[in-house]
C-alpha positions as CSV (number, residue, x, y, z in Angstrom):
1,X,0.0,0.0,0.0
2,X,1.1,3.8,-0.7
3,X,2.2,5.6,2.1
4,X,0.1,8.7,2.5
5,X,-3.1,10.3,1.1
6,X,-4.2,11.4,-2.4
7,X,-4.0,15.3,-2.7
8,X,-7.3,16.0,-2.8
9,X,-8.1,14.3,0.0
10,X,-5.5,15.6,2.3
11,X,-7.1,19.1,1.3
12,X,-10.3,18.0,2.3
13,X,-9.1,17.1,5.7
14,X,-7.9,20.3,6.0
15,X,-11.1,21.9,5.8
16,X,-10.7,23.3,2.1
17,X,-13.7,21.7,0.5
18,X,-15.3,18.5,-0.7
19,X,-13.0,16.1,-3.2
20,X,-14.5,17.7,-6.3
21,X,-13.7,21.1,-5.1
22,X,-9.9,20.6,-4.4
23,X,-9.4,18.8,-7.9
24,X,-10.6,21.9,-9.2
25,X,-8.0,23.7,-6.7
26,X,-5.2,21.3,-8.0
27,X,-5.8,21.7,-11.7
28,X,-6.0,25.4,-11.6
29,X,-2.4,25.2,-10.4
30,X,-3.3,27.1,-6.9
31,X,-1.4,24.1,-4.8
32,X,2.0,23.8,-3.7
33,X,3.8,20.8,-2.2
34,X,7.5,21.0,-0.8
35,X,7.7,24.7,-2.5
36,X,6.6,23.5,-6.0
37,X,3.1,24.0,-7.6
38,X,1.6,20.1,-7.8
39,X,-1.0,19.6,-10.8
40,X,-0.8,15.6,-10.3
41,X,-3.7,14.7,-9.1
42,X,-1.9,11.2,-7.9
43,X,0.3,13.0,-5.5
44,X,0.6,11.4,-2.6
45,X,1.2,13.5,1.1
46,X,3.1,12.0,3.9
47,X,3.4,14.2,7.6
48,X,7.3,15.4,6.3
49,X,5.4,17.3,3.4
50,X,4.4,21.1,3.4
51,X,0.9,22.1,1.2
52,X,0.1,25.1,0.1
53,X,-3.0,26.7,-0.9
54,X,-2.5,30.3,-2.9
55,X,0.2,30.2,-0.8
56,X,-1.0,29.8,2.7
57,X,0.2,26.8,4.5
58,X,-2.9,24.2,5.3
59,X,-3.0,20.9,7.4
60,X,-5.1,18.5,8.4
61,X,-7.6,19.3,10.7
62,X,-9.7,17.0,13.5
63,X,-12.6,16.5,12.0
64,X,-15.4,17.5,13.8
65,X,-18.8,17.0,13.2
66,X,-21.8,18.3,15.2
67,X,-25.4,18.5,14.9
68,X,-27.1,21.7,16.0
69,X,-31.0,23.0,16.4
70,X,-30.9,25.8,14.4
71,X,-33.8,28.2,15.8
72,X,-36.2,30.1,14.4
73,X,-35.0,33.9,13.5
74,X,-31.3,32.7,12.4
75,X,-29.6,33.1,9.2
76,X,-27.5,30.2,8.1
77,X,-24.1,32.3,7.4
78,X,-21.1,33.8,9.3
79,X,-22.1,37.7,8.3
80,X,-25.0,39.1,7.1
81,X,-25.4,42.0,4.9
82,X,-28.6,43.0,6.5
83,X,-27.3,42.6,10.4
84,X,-29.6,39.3,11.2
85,X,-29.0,37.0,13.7
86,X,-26.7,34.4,12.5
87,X,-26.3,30.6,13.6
88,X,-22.4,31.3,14.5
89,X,-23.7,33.7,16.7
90,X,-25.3,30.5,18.9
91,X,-22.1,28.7,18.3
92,X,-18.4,28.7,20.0
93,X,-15.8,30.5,18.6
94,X,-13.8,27.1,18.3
95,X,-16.6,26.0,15.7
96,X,-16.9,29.1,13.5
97,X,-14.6,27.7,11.0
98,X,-17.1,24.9,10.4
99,X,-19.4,24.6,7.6
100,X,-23.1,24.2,7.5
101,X,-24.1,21.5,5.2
102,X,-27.1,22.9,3.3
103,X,-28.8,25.5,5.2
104,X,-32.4,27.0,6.6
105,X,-34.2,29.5,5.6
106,X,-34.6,32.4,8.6
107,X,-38.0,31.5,9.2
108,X,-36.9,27.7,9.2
109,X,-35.6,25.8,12.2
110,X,-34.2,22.2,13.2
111,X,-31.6,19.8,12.7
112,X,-29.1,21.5,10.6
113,X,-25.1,19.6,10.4
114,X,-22.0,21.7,10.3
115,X,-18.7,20.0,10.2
116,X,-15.1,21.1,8.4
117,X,-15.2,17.5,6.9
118,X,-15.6,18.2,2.9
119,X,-16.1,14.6,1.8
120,X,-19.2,14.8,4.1
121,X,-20.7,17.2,2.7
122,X,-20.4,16.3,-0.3
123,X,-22.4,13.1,0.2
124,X,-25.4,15.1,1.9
125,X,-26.0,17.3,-0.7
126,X,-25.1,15.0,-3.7
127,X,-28.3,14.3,-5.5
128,X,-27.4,10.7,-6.5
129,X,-27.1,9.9,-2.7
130,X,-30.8,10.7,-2.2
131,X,-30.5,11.5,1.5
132,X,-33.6,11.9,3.0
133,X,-35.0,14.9,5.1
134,X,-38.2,15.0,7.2
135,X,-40.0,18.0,8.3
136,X,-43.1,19.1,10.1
137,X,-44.8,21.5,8.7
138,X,-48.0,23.4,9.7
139,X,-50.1,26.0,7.4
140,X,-52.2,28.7,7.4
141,X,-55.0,26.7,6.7
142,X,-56.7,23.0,6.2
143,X,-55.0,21.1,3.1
144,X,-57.3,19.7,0.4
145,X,-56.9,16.1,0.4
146,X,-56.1,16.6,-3.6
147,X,-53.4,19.1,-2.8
148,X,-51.1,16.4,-1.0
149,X,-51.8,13.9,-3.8
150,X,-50.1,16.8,-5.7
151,X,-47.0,17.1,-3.5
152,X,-46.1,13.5,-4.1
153,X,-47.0,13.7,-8.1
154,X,-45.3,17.1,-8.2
155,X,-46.0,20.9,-8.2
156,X,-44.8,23.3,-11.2
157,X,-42.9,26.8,-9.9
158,X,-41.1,29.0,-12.4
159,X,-37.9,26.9,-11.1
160,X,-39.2,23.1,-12.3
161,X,-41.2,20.6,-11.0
162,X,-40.9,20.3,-7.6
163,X,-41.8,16.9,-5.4
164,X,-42.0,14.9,-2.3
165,X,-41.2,11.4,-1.2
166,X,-43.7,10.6,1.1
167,X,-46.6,13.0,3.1
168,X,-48.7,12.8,6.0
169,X,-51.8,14.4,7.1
170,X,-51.3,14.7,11.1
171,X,-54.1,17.2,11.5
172,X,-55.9,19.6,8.9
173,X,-53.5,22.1,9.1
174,X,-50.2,20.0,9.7
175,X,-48.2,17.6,7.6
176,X,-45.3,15.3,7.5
177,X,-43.5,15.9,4.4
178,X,-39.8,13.8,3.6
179,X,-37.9,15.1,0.7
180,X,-35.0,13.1,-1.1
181,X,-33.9,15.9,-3.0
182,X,-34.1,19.8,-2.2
183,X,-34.2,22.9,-3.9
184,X,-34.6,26.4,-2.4
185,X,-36.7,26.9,0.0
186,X,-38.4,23.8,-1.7
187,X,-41.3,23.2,0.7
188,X,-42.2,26.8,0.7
189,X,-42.5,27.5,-3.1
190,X,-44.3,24.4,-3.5
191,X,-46.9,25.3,-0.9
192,X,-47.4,29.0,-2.2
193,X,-47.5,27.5,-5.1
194,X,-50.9,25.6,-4.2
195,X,-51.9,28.9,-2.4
196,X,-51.2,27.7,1.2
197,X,-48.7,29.6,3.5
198,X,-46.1,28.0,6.2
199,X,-46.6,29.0,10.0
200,X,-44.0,26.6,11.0
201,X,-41.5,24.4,9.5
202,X,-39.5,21.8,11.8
203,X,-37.1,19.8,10.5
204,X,-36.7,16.2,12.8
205,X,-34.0,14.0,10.7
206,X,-31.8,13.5,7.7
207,X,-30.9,10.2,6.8
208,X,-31.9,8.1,9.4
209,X,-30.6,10.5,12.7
210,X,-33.7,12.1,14.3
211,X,-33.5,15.5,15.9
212,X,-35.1,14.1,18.8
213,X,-35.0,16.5,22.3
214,X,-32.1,18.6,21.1
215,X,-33.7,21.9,21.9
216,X,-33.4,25.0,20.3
217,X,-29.9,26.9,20.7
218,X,-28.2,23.7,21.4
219,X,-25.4,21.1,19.5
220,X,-24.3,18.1,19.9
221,X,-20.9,16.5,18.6
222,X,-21.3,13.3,16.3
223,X,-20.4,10.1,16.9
224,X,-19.0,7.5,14.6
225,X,-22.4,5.4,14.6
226,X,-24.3,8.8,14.4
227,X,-22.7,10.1,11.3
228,X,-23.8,6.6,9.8
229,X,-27.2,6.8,10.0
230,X,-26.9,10.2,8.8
231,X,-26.2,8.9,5.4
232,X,-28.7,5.9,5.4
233,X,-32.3,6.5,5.1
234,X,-34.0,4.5,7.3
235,X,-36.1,1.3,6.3
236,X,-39.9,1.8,5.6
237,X,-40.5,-1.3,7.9
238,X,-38.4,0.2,10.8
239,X,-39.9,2.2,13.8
240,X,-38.4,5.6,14.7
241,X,-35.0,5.6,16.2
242,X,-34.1,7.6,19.2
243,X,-32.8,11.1,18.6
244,X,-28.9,12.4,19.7
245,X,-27.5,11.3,23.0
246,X,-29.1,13.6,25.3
247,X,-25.8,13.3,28.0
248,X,-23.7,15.4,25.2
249,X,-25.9,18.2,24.4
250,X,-24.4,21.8,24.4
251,X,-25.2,25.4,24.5
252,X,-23.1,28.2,23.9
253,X,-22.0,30.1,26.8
């Protein structure tokens, strides 16, 4: 076996991006190993050699990976332009640097991942990896029974055709809805579209890790068997599995 990791992965540990992302940071010449500018994208990296990206030195970094309860009234971004509340804001300073994978809206809140792992992210958001994500969503009034026949057949906006997996009436005005691929601010377009408005939107799981009694404000770091069932969808036949260990839930000081 080769000693050492493939380029583009050793970036990705280092919190630069997903694979994809540094091959594109490799062939556009902006690496250096050992002083030189590296464009093989076989290059292997050992702990004796020195990467450099536009001339900064990187390294690997721990990866850390955390699950969070994003309130409502939260941006999903570091700074905003307008002066709203962000998520980081909730968050330690030791875990600004990480990354949330896919976001929600303001008005949005629930389980949302941040982690500086690249390869992660990549297979959460990757269409072909069809990773689910369950919400609860309530409206500003009842749903015709032939409007949620329409969610799962699929709803027209001026950006496509937009769909659900699977629905659930839970009362007149509130609905379990699971998605296997997103657009944005999917659920909200495709219920305007049908001339309904959202009160609330919860998400409670991606993949098969539930929310469970994380409450609002608070994280939780990931654990090996956690970050599994984040990328497996759970079995139709399966009941629902507990949510994250309560014992290691956290809130900013």
């Amino acid at each position: 076996m080769k000693e050492g990791s493939r380029l583009n992965k050793f970036l990705a540990s280092c919190g630069v991006g997903s694979r994809r992302a540094c091959d594109q940071l490799i062939k556009a010449g902006r690496v250096e190993v050992n002083g030189s500018p590296c464009v093989d994208m076989s290059t292997r990296i050992t702990e004796s050699d020195h990467v450099r990206l536009d001339g900064k030195r990187v390294a690997a970094k721990e990866q850390t990976i955390i699950a969070f309860h994003k309130p409502r009234g939260y941006v999903c971004t570091r700074e905003d332009e307008l002066g709203r509340d962000t998520i980081y804001t909730l968050l330690p300073g030791t875990m600004h640097s990480l990354h949330h994978v896919g976001r929600l809206d303001r008005d949005s809140e629930g389980l949302l991942i941040l982690t500086n792992d690249g390869d992660l992210s990549q297979r959460l958001m990757h269409p072909s990896k069809s990773v689910e994500k369950e919400y609860l969503v309530t409206s500003n009034q009842a749903f015709e029974n032939v409007h949620l026949d329409q969610f799962l057949e699929g709803v027209y906006s001026e950006g496509g055709k937009l769909k659900a997996k699977a629905i659930e009436r839970l009362s007149s005005r509130r609905i379990r809805i699971v998605l296997d691929h997103g657009a944005k601010r999917q659920i909200r377009v495709m219920f305007e579209t049908l001339g309904y408005q959202v009160t609330k939107l919860l998400r409670v799981r991606i993949g098969s890790l539930w929310l469970g009694d994380l409450e609002p404000g608070r994280w939780a770091t990931l654990n090996a068997p956690e970050v599994e069932m984040l990328l497996g969808n759970p079995s139709p036949d399966k009941k629902r599995k507990p949510g994250i260990s309560g014992d290691r839930k956290k809130r900013a000081d």
